[in-house]
C-alpha positions as CSV (number, residue, x, y, z in Angstrom):
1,X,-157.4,-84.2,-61.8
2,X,-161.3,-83.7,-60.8
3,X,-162.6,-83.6,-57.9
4,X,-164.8,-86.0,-56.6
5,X,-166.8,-83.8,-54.6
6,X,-166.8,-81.0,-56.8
7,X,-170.1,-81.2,-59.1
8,X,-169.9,-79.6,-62.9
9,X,-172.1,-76.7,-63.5
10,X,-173.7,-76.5,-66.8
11,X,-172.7,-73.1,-69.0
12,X,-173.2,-71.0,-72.0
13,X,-170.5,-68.7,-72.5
14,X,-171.2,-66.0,-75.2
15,X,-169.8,-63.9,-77.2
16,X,-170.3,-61.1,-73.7
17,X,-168.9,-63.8,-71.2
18,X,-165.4,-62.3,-71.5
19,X,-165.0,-63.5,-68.1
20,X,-165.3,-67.0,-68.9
21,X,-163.6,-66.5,-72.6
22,X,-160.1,-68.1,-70.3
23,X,-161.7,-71.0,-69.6
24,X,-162.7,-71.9,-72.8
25,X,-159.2,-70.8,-74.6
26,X,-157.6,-72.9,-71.8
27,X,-159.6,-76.3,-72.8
28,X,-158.6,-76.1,-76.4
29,X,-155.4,-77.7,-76.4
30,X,-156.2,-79.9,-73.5
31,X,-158.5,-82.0,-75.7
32,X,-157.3,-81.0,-79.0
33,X,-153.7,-80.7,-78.8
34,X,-151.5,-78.5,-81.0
35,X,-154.5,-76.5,-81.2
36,X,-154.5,-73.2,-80.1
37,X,-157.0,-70.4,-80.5
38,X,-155.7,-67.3,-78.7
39,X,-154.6,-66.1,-82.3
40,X,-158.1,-66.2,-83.5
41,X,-159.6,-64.5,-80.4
42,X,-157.5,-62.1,-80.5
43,X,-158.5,-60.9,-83.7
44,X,-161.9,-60.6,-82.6
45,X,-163.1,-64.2,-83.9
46,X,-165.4,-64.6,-81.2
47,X,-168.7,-62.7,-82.5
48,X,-172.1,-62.9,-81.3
49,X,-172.7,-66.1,-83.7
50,X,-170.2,-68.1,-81.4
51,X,-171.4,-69.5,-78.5
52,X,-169.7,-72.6,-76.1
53,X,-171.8,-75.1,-74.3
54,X,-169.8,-76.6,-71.5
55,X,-169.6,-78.3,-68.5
56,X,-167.0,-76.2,-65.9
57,X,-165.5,-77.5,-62.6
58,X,-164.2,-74.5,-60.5
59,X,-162.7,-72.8,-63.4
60,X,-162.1,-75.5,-65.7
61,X,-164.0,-76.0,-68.9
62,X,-164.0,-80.5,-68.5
63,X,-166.3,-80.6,-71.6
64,X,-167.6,-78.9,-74.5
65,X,-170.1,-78.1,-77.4
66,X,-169.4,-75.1,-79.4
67,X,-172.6,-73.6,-81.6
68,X,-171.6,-71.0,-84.4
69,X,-174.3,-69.9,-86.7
70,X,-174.4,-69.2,-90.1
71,X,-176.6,-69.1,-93.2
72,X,-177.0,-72.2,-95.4
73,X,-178.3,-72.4,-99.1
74,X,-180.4,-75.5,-100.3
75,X,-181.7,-75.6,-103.6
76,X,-181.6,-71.8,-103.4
77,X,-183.3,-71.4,-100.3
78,X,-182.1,-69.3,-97.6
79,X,-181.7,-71.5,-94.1
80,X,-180.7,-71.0,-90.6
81,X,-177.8,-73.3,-90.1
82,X,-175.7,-74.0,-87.0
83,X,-172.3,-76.3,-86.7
84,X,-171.1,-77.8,-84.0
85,X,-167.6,-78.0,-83.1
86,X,-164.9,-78.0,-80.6
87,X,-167.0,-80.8,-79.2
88,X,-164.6,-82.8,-76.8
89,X,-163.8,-83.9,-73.0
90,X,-160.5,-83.3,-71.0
91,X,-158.8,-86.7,-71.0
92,X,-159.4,-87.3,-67.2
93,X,-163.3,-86.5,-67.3
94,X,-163.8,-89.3,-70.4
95,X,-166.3,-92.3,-69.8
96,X,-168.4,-90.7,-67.8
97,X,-171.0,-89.6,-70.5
98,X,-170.6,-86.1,-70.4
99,X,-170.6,-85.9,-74.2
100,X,-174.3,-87.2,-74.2
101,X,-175.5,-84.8,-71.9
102,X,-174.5,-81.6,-73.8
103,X,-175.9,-83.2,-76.8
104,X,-178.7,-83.8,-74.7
105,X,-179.0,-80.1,-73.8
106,X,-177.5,-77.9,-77.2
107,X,-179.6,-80.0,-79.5
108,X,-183.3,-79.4,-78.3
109,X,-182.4,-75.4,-77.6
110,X,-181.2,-75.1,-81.5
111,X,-184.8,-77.2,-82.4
112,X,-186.5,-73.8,-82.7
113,X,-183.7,-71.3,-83.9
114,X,-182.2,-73.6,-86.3
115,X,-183.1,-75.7,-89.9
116,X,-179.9,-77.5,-90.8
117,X,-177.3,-78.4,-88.0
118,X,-173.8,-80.0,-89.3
119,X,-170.9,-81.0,-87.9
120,X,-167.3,-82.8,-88.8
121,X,-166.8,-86.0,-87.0
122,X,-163.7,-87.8,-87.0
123,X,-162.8,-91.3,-87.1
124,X,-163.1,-92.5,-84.0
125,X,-166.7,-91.0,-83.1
126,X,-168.8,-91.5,-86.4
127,X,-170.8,-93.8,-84.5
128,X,-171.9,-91.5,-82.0
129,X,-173.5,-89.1,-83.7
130,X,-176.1,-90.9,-85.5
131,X,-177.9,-91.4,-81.6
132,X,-178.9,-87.5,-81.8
133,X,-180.6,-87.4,-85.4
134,X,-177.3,-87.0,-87.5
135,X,-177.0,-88.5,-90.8
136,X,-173.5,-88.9,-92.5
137,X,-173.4,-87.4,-96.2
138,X,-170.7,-87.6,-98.7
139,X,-169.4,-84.0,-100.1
140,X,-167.5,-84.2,-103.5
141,X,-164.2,-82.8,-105.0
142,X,-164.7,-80.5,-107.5
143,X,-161.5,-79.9,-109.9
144,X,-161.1,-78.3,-113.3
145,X,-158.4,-78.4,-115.3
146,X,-156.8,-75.4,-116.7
147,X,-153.2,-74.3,-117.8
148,X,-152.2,-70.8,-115.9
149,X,-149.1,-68.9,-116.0
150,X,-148.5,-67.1,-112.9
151,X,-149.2,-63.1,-113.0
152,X,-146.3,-60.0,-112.4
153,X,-149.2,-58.1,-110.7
154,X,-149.4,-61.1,-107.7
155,X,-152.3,-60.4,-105.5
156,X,-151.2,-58.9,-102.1
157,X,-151.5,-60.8,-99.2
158,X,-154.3,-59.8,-96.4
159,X,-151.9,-58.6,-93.1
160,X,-153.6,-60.2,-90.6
161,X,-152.2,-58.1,-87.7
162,X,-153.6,-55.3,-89.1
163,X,-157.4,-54.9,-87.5
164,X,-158.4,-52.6,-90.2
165,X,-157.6,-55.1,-93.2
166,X,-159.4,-58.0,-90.9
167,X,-162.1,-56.0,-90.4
168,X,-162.2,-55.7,-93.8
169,X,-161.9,-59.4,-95.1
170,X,-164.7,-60.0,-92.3
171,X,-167.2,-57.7,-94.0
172,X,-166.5,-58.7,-97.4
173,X,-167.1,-62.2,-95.8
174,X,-170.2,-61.0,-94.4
175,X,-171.7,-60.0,-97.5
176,X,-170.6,-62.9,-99.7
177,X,-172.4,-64.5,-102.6
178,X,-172.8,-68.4,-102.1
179,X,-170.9,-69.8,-104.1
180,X,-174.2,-72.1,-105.2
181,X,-177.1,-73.1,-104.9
182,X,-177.4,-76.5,-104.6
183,X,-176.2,-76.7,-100.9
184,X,-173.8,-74.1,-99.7
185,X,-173.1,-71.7,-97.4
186,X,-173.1,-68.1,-96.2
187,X,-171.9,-65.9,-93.4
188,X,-169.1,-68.4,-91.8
189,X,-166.2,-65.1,-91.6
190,X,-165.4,-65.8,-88.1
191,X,-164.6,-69.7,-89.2
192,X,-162.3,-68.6,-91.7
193,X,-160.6,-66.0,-89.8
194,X,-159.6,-69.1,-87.6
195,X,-158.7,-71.2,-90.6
196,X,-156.2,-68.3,-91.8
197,X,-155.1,-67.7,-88.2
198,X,-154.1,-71.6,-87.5
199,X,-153.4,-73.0,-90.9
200,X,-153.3,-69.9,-93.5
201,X,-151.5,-66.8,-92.1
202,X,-149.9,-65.9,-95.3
203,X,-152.6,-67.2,-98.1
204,X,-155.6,-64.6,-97.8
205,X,-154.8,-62.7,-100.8
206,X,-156.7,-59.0,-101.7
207,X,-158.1,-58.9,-105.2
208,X,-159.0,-55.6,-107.1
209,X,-162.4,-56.9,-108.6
210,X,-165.2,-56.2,-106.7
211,X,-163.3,-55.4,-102.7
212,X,-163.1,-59.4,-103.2
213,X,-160.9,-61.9,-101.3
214,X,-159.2,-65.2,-102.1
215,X,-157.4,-68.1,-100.3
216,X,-155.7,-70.5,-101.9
217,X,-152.5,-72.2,-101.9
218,X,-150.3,-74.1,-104.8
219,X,-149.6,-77.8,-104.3
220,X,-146.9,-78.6,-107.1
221,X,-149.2,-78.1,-110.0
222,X,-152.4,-77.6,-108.4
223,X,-154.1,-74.3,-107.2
224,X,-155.8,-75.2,-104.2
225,X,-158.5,-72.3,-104.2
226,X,-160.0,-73.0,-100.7
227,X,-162.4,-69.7,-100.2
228,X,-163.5,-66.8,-102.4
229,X,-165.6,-63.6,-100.4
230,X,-167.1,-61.8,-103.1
231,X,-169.8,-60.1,-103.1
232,X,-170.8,-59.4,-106.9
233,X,-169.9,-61.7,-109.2
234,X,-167.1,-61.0,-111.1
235,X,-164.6,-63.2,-113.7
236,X,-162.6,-65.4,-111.8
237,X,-160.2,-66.7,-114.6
238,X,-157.9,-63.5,-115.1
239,X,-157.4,-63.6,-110.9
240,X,-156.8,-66.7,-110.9
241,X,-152.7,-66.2,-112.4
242,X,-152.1,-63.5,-109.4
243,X,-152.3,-66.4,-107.0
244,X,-149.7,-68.7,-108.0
245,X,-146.1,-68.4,-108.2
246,X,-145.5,-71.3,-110.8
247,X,-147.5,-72.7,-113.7
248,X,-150.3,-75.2,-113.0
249,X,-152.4,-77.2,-114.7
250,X,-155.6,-77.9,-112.8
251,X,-157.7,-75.8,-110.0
252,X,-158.9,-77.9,-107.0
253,X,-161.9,-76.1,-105.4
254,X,-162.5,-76.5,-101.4
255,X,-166.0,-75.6,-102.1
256,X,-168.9,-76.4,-105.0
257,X,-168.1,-73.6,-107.6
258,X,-171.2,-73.4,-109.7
259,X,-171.8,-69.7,-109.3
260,X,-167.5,-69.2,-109.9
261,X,-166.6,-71.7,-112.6
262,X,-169.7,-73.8,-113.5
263,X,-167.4,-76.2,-115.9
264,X,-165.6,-77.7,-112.5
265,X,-166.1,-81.6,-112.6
266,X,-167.2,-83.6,-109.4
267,X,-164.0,-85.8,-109.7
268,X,-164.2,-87.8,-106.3
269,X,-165.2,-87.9,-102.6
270,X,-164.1,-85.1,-100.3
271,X,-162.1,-87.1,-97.2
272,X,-164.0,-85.2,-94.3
273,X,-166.8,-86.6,-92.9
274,X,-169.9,-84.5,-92.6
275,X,-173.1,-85.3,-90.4
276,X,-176.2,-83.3,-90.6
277,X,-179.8,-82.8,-89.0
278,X,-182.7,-81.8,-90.5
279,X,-185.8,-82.4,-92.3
280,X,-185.2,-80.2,-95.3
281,X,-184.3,-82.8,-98.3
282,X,-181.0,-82.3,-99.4
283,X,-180.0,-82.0,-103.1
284,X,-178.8,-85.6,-104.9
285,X,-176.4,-83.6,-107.0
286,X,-172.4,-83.3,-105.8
287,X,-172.0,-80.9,-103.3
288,X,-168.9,-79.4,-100.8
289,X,-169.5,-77.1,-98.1
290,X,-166.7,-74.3,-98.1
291,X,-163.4,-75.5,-96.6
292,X,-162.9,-72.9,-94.2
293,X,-166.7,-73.0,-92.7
294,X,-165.3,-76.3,-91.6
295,X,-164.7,-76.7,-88.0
């Protein structure tokens, strides 16, 4: 329960506040539950680009704003992006506005180190957002199909207790090509470690072609390819058969393929709703930002 008399001290814990690191690992699953992210952290997912805005009392994280930076592409132009995520209160501290204040506080500080701020919102707060300068947009499903056999040579699968092949992926990652240039994009590793920790830990898959990296997973007859980390271009097509285990007959991309496989259809919306902030125009062509750079 909280206290009363006990007031709640603002903070920024970094990627260098390993003193506070519990504090934030402890709120997780207090707001979010079922959520755990002592699996990511502990494969070094908290970089410098991570940072949590929250509101302690004593030791307890009661409220939260998470920033992580990345790079985003519009209309080919390089961007300084942030997301927002892990943006929640403890169930006892609710109504009491605390949400509004950290908005209140993160937002003006990334005014003048940021171009493009994002987030994911779910159902129940897509009202909310639109009071600090968020606008929803619609991302699209891009699909293609394609008969594929599945490969002998299967790709091998990324160990993810191993810190060398991690710190492996998390360069490749680092170095990525967008995958376009309409609005994409770059340097979101640390977001797809967590993906793979919590939802993937057996689909990152090693490919031969250019030190690159693929997740994907099959759905019945659909190759789900959520993430590539590539960074030169290489032909996608004959990797494609080493990630499935069964013939399919369509590829469902969790991000806007145009540099990968150009001929991928905008079939639909994507379910997810995404806000964003900023004054550069967006492009009015279909667009998804990569799965795992979701939060």
């Amino acid at each position: 329960m909280l206290s009363a008399a006990m007031p709640l001290e603002p903070v920024r814990i970094a990627h260098a506040d390993t003193a506070l690191h519990e504090a934030f690992l402890r709120y997780v699953p207090r707001v979010f539950p079922g959520l755990d992210f002592r699996p990511w952290y502990a494969r070094g997912g908290w970089t410098p680009a991570y940072e949590s805005h929250g509101l302690l009392e004593g030791d307890a994280l009661v409220a939260n704003v998470s920033v992580m930076r990345m790079r985003a592409i519009v209309d080919g132009c390089e961007l300084r992006a942030a997301q927002l995520g892990a943006v929640g209160t403890v169930p006892e501290a609710r109504g009491r506005g605390l949400q509004r204040a950290l908005m209140e506080r993160v937002l003006p500080e990334l005014s003048d180190s940021t171009d493009l701020v994002f987030l994911y919102a779910n159902d129940g707060v897509l009202d909310f957002y639109p009071r600090f300068g968020f606008r929803r947009v619609e991302e699209a499903t891009f699909e293609l199909d394609v008969a594929l056999q599945p490969a002998a040579d299967q790709a091998p699968r990324l160990d993810l207790d191993s810190p060398a092949q991690v710190a492996a992926w998390m360069s490749a990652c680092a170095g990525s090509l967008a995958p376009t240039e309409r609005f994409g994009l770059r340097d979101y590793g640390a977001v797809a470690l967590w993906h793979a920790s919590v939802f993937y830990p057996s689909d990152v898959r090693v490919l031969s072609e250019c030190e690159c990296y693929a997740v994907g997973v099959q759905r019945g007859d659909t190759l789900v390819l959520l993430d590539l980390a590539a960074p030169r271009h290489f032909d996608l097509f004959p990797a494609l058969p080493r990630l499935i285990d069964a013939p399919v007959s369509r590829v469902r991309f969790g991000f806007c393929p145009e540099r990968w496989c150009p001929a991928a259809r905008a079939v639909g919306p994507w379910d997810d709703a995404l806000f964003v902030r900023t004054e550069v125009p967006l492009p009015a062509v279909p667009f998804k930002l990569p799965a795992l750079a979701q939060t």
